[in-house]
N, CA and C of each residue as an Amber inpcrd file, in Angstrom:
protein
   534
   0.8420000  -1.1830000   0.0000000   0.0000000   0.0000000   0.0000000
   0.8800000   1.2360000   0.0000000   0.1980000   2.4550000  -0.8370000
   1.3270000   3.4420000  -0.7980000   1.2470000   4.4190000   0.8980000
   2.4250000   5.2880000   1.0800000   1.8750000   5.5870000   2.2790000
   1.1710000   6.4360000   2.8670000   0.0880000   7.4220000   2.1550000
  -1.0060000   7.9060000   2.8750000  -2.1120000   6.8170000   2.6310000
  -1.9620000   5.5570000   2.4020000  -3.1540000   4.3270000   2.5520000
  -2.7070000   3.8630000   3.7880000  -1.4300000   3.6450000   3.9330000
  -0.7960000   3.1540000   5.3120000  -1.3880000   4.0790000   6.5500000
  -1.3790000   5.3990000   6.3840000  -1.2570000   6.3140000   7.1760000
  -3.0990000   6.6720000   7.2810000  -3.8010000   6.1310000   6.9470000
  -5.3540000   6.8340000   6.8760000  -5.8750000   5.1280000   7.9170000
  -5.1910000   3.6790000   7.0290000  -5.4890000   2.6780000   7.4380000
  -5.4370000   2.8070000   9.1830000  -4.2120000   3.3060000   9.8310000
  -3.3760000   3.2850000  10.7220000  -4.2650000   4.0890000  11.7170000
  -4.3110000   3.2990000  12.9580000  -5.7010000   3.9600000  13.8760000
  -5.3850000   2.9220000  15.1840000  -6.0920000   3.7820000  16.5690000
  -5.7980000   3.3520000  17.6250000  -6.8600000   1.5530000  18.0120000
  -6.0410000   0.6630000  18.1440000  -7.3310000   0.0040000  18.5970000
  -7.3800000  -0.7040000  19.8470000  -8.3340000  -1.1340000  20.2940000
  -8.5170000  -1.3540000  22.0880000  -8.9310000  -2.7270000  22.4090000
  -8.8560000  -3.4140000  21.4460000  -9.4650000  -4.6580000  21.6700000
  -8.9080000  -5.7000000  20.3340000  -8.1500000  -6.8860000  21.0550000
  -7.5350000  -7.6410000  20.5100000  -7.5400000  -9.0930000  20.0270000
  -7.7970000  -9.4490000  19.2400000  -7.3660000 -11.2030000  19.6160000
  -6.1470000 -12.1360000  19.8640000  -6.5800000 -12.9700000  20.4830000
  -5.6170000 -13.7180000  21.3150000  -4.2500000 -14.2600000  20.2540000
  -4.3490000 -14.1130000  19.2980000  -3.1260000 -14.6420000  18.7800000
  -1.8160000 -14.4610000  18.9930000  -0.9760000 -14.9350000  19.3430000
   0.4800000 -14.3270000  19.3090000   0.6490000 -13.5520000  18.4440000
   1.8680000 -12.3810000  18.9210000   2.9660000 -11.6870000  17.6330000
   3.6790000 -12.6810000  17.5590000   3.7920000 -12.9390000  16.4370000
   5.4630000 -13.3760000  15.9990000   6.8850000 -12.9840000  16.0550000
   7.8180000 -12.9570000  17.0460000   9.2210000 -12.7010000  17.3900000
   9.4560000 -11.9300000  15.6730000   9.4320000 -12.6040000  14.8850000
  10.0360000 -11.7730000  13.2770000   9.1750000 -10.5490000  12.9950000
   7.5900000 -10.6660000  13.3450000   6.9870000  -9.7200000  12.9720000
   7.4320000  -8.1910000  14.1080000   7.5100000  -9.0270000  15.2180000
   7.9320000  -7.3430000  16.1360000   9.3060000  -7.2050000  15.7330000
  10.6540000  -7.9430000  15.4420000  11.2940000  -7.2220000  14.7980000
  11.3600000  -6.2570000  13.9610000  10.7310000  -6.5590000  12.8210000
  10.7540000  -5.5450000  11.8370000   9.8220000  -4.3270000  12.3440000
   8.6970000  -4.1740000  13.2810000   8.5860000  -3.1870000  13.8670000
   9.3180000  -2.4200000  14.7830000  10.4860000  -3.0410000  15.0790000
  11.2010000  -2.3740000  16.0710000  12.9790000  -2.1330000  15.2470000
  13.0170000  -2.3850000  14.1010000  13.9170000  -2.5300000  13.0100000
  13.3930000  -1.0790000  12.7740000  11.7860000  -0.7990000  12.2880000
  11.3430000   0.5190000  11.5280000  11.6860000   1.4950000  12.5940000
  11.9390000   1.7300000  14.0840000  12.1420000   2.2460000  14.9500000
  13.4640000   2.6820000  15.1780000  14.1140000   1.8060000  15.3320000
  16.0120000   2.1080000  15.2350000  15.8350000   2.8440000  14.3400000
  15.3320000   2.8380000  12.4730000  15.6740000   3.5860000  11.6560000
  15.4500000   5.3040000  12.1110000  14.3090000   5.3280000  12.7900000
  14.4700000   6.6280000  13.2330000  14.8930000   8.1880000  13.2070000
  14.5390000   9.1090000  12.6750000  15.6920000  10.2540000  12.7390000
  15.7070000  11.0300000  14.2010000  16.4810000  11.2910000  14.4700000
  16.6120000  11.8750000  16.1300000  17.3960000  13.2840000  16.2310000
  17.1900000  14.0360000  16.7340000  18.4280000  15.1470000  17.1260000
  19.6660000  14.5530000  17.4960000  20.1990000  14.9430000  16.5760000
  21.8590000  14.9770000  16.8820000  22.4060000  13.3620000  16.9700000
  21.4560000  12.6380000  16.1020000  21.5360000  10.9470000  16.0670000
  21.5180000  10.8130000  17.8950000  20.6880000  11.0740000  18.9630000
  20.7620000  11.0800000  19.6920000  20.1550000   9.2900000  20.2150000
  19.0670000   9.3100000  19.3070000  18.3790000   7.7670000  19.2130000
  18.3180000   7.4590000  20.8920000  17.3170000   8.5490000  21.6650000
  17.0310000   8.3800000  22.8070000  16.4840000   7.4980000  23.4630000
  16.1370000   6.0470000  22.8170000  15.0070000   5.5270000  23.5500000
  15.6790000   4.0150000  23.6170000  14.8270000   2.9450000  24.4400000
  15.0490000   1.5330000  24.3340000  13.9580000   0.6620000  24.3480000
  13.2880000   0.1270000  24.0250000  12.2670000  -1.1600000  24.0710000
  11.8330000  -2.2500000  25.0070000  11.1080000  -2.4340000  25.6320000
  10.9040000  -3.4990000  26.3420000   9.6820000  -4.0720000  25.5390000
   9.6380000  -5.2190000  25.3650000   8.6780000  -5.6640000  24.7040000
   7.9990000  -7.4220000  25.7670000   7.0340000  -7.0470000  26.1370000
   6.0890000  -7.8310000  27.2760000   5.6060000  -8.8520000  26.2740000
   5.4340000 -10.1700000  25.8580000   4.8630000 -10.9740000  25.5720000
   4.0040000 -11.9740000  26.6020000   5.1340000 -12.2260000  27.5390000
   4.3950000 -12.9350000  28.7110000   2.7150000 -12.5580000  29.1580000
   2.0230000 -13.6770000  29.1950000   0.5340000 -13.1110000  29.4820000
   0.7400000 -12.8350000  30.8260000   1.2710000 -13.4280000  31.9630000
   1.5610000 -12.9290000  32.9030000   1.5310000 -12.1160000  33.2660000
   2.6890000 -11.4670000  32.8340000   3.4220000  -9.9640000  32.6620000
   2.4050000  -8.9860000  32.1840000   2.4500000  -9.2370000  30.8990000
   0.7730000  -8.3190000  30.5090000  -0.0740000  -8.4750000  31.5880000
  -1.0090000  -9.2680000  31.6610000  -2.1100000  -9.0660000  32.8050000
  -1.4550000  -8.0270000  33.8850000  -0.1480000  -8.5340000  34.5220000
   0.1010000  -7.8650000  35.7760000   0.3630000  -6.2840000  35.6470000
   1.3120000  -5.8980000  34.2760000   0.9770000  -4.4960000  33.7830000
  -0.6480000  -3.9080000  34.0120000  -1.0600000  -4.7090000  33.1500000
  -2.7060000  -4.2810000  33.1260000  -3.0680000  -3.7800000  34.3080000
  -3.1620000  -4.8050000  35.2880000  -3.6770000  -4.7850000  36.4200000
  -2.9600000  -3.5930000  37.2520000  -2.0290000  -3.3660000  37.8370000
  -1.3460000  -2.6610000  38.1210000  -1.3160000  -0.7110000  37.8810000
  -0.7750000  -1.0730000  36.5090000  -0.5540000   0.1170000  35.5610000
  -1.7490000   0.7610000  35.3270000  -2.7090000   0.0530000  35.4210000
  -4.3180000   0.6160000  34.3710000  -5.4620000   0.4620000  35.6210000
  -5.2310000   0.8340000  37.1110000  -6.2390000   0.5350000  37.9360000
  -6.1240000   1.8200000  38.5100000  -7.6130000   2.3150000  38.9480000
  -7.7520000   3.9990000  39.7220000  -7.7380000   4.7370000  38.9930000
  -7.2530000   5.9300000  39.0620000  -7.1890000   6.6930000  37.7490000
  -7.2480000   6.6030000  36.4140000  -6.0150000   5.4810000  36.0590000
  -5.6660000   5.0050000  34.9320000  -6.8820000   4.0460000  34.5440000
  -7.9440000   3.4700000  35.1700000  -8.6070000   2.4630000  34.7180000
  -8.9350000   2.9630000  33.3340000  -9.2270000   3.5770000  32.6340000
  -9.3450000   3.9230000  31.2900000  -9.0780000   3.5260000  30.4500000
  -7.4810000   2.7210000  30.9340000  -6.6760000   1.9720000  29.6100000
  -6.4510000   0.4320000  29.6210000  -7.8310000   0.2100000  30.9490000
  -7.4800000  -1.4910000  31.1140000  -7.9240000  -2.2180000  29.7970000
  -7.9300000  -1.8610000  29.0650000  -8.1140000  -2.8870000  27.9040000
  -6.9350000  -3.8700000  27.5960000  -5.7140000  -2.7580000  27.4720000
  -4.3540000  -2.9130000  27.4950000  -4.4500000  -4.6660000  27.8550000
  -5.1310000  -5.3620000  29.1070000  -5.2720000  -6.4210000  29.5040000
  -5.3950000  -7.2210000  28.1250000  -5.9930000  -7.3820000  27.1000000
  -6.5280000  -8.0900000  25.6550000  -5.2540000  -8.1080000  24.6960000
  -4.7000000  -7.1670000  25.0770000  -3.2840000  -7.1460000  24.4180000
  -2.1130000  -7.9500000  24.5180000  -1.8880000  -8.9960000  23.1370000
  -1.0010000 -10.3000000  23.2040000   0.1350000  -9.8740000  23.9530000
   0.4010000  -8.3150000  23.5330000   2.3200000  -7.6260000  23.7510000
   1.7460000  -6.1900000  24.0430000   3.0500000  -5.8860000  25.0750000
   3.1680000  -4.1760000  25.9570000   4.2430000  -3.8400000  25.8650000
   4.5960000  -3.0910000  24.8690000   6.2260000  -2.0990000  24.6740000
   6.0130000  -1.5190000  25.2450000   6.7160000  -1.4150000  26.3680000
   7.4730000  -0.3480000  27.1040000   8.3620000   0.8690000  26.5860000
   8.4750000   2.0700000  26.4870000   9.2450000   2.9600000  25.8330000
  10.3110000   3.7510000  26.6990000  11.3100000   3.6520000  26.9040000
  12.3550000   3.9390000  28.2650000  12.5810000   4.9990000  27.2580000
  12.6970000   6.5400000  27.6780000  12.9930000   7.7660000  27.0890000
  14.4140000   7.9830000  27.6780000  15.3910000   7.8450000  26.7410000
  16.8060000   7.6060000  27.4230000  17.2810000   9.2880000  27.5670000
  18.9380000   9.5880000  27.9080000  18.9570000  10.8380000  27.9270000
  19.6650000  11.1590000  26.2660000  19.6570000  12.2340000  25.6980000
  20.0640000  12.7940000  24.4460000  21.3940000  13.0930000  24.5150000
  22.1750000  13.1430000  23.1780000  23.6510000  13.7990000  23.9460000
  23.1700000  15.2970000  23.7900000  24.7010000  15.2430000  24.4830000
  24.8940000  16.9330000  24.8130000  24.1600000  18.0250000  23.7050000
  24.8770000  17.9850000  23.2080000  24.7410000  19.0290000  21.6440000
  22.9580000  18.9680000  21.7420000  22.3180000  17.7000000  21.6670000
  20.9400000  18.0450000  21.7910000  20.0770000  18.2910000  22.9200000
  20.4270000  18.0810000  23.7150000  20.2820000  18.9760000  25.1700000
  20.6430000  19.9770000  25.6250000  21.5230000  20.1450000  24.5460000
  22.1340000  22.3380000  24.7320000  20.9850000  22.8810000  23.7640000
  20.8880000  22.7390000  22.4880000  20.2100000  23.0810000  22.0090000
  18.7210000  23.1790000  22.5400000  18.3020000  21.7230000  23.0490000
  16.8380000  21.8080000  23.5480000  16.3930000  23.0250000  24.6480000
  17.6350000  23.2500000  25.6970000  17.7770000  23.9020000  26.9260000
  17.5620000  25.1980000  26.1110000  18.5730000  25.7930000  25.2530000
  18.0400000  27.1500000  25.0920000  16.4870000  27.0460000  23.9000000
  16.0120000  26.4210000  23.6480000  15.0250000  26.3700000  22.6530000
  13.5600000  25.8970000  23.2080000  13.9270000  25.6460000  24.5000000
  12.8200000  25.1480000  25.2530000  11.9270000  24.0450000  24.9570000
  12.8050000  23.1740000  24.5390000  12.1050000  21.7900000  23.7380000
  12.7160000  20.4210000  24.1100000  12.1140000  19.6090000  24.3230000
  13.0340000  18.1310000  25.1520000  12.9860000  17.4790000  23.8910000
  13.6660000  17.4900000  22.7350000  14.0630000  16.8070000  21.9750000
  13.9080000  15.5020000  21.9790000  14.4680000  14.4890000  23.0660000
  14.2190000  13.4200000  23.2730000  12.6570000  12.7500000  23.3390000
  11.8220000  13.5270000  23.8570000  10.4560000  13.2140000  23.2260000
  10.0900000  13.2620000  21.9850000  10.2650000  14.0960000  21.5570000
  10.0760000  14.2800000  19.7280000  10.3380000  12.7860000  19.1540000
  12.0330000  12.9150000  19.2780000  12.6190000  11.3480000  18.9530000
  11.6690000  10.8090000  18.9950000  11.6330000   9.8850000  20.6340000
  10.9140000   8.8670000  20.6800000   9.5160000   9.5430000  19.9530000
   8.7960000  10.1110000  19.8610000   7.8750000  10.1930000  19.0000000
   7.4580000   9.7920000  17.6670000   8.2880000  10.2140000  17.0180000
   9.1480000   9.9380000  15.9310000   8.9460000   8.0640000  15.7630000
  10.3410000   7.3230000  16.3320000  10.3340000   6.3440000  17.0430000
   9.3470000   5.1870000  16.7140000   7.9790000   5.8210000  17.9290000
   7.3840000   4.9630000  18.4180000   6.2730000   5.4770000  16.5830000
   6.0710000   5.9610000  16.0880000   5.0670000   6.3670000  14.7630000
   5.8790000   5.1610000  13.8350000   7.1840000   5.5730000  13.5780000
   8.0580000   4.3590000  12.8450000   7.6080000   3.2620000  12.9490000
   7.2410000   2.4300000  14.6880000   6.8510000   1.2110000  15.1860000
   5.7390000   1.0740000  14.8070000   4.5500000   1.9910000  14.8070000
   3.1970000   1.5780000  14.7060000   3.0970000   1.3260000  13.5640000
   3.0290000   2.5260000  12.6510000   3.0340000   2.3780000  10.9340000
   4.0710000   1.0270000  10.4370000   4.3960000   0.7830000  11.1050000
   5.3110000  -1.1030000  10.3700000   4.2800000  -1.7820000  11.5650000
   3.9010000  -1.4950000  12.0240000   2.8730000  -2.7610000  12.5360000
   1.7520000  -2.8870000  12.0080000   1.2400000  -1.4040000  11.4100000
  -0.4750000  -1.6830000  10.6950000   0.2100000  -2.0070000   9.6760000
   1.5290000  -1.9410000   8.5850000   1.6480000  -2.8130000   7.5020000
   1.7200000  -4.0100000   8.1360000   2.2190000  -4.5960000   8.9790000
   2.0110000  -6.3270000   9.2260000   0.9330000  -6.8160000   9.7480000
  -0.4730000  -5.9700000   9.6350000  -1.8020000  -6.3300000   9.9460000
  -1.8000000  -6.4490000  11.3620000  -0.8530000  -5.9580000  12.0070000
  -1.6280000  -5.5670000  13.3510000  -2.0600000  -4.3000000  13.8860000
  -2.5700000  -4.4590000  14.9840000  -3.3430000  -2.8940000  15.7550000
  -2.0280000  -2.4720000  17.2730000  -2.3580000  -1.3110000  16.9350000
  -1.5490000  -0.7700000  18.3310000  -2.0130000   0.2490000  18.7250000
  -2.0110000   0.7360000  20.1480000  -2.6840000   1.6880000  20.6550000
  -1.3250000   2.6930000  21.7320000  -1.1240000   4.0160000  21.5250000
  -0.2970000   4.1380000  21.8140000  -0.9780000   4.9490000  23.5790000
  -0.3690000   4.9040000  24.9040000  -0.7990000   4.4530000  25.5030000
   0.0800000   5.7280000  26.7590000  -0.0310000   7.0920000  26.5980000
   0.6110000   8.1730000  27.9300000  -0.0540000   8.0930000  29.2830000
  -1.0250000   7.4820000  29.9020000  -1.8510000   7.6650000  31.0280000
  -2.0420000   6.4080000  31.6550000  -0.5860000   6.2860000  32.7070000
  -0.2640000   4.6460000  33.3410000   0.3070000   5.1270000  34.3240000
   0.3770000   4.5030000  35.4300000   0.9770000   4.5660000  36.5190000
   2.3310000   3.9740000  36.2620000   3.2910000   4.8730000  35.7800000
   4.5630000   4.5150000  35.2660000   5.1950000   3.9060000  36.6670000
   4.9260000   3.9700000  38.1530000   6.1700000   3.4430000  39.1240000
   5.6880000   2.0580000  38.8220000   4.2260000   1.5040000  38.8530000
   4.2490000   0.4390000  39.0310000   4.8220000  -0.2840000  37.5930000
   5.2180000   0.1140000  36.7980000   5.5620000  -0.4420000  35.2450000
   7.2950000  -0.5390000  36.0300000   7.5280000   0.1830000  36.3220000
   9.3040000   0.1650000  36.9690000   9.3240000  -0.6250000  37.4340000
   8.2820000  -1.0810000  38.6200000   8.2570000  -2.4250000  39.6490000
   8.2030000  -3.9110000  38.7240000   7.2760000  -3.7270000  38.0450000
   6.9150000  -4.7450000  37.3170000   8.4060000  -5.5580000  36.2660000
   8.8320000  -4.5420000  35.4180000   9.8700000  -4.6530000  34.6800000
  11.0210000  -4.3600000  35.2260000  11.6520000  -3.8630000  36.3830000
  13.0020000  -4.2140000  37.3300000  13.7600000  -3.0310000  36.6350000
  12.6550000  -1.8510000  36.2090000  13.4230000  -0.9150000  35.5900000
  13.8930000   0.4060000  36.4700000  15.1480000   0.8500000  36.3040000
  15.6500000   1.9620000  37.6470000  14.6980000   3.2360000  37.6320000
  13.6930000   3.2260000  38.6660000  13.2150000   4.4680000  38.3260000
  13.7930000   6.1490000  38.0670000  15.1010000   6.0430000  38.0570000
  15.7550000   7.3060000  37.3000000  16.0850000   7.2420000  35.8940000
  15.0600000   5.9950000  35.1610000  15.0650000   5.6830000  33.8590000
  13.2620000   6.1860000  33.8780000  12.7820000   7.0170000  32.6000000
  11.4590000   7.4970000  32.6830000  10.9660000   6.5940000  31.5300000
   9.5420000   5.9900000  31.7030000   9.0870000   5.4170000  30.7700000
   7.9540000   6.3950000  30.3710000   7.7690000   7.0620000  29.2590000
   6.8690000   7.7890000  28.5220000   5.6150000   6.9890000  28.1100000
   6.0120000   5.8620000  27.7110000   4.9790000   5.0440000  26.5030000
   5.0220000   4.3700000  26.5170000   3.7390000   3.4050000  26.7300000
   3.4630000   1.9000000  26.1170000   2.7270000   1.9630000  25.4520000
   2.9700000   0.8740000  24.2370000   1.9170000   0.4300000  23.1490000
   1.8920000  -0.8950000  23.4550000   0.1970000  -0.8890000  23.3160000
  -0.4030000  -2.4660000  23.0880000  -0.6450000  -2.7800000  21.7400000
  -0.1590000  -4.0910000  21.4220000  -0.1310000  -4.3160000  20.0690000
  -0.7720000  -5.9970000  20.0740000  -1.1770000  -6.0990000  18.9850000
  -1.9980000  -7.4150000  18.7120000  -2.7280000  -7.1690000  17.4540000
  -3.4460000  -8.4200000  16.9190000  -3.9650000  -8.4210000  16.0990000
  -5.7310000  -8.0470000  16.2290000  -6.0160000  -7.0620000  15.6730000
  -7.1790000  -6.3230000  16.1540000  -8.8650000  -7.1820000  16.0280000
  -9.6560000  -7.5380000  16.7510000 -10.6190000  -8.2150000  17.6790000
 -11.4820000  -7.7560000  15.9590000 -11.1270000  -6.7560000  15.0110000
 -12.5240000  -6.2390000  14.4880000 -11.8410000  -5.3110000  13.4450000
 -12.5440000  -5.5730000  12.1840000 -11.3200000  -5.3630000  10.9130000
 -12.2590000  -3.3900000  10.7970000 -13.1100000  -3.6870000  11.2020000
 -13.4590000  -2.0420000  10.5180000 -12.5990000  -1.0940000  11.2050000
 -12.8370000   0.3590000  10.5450000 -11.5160000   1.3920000  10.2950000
 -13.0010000   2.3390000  10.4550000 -12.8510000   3.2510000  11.4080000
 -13.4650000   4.2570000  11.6440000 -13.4880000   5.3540000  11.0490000
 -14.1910000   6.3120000  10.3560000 -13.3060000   7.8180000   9.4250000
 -12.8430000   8.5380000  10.3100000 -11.9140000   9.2950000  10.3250000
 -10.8640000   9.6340000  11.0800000 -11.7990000  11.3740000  10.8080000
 -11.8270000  11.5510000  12.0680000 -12.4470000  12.9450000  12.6070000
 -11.1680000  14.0960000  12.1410000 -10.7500000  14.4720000  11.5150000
  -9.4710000  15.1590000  11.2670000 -10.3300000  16.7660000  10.7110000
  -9.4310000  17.8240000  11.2570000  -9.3100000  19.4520000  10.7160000
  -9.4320000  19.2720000   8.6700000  -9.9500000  19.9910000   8.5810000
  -9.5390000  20.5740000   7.3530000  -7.9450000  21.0290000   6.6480000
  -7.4610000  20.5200000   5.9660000  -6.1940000  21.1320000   5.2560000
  -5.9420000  22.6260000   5.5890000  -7.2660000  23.2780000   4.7840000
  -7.1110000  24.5190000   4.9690000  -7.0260000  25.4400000   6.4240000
  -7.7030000  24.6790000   7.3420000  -7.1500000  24.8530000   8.4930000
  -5.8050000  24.3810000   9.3690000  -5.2220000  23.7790000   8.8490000
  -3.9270000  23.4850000   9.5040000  -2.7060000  23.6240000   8.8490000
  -2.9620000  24.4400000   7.1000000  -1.3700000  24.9450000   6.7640000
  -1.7110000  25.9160000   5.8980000  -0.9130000  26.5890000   5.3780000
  -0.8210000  28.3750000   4.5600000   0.3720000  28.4510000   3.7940000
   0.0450000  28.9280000   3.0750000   1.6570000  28.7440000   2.2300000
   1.9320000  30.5580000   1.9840000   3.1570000  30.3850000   1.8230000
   3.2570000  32.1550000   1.5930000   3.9860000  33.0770000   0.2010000
């Protein structure tokens, strides 16, 4: 598919079926990720990738209860990338400091869009996922909490093939040429 078919196809979804990912198929989603462009090749980020149902459930449970209950779906989800927002080098942390911009989010932004868009080409769904009780994700995964996790995506193969029309601005409202 060319890629504004990729990119219109490509949508959040919340509900999964049970099938495994395939170890080759999350590679190459996490292959499209390394490729990445970053400030200053800074390539801020690292991967944890949850297959264990275990593990998932206990994320779920954990991560997505009280406040967060919103995102217990996450539970239906075969796999839970974890997104560790590493630090940037220098040069892009001088720059960010006077420019007032954390670069390293962008990246991983960046990043984690790379990951999804190679996952809706390999026919799966992913939902990208800011509103978790990140300590208990540290507890869970043995990760140092002076390491920040930004993002998890739940990924799986989606429960339900329809594609919603995407509520989007007008063109003419969101650019101008001069």
């Amino acid at each position: 598919m060319d890629f504004l078919e990729l990119v219109r196809k490509r949508h959040s979804v919340r509900s999964y079926r049970s099938d495994p990912v395939p170890v080759a198929v999350l590679e190459r989603c996490f292959e499209a990720a390394r490729l990445a462009p970053s400030a200053c090749n800074s390539q801020p980020w690292y991967f944890i990738a949850v297959k264990d149902r275990d593990v998932v459930r206990k994320i779920a449970d954990r991560a997505f209860s009280g406040i967060y209950a919103l995102n217990r779906f996450a539970k239906e989800a075969p796999v839970i990338v974890a997104v560790v927002t590493e630090r940037s080098r220098y040069t892009a942390c001088l720059g960010g400091y006077f420019r007032g911009t954390q670069y390293n989010l962008i990246d991983i932004g960046i990043a984690v869009e790379h990951f999804v868009l190679q996952a809706t080409q390999e026919g799966l769904g992913t939902c990208w996922i800011g509103w978790f009780n990140e300590r208990e994700v540290h507890r869970i995964l043995g990760i140092s909490n002076r390491r920040k996790i930004d993002i998890l995506i739940t990924v799986g193969y989606p429960a339900f093939d329809e594609i919603k029309t995407k509520k989007r601005r007008a063109l003419d409202e969101i650019r101008r040429y001069i």
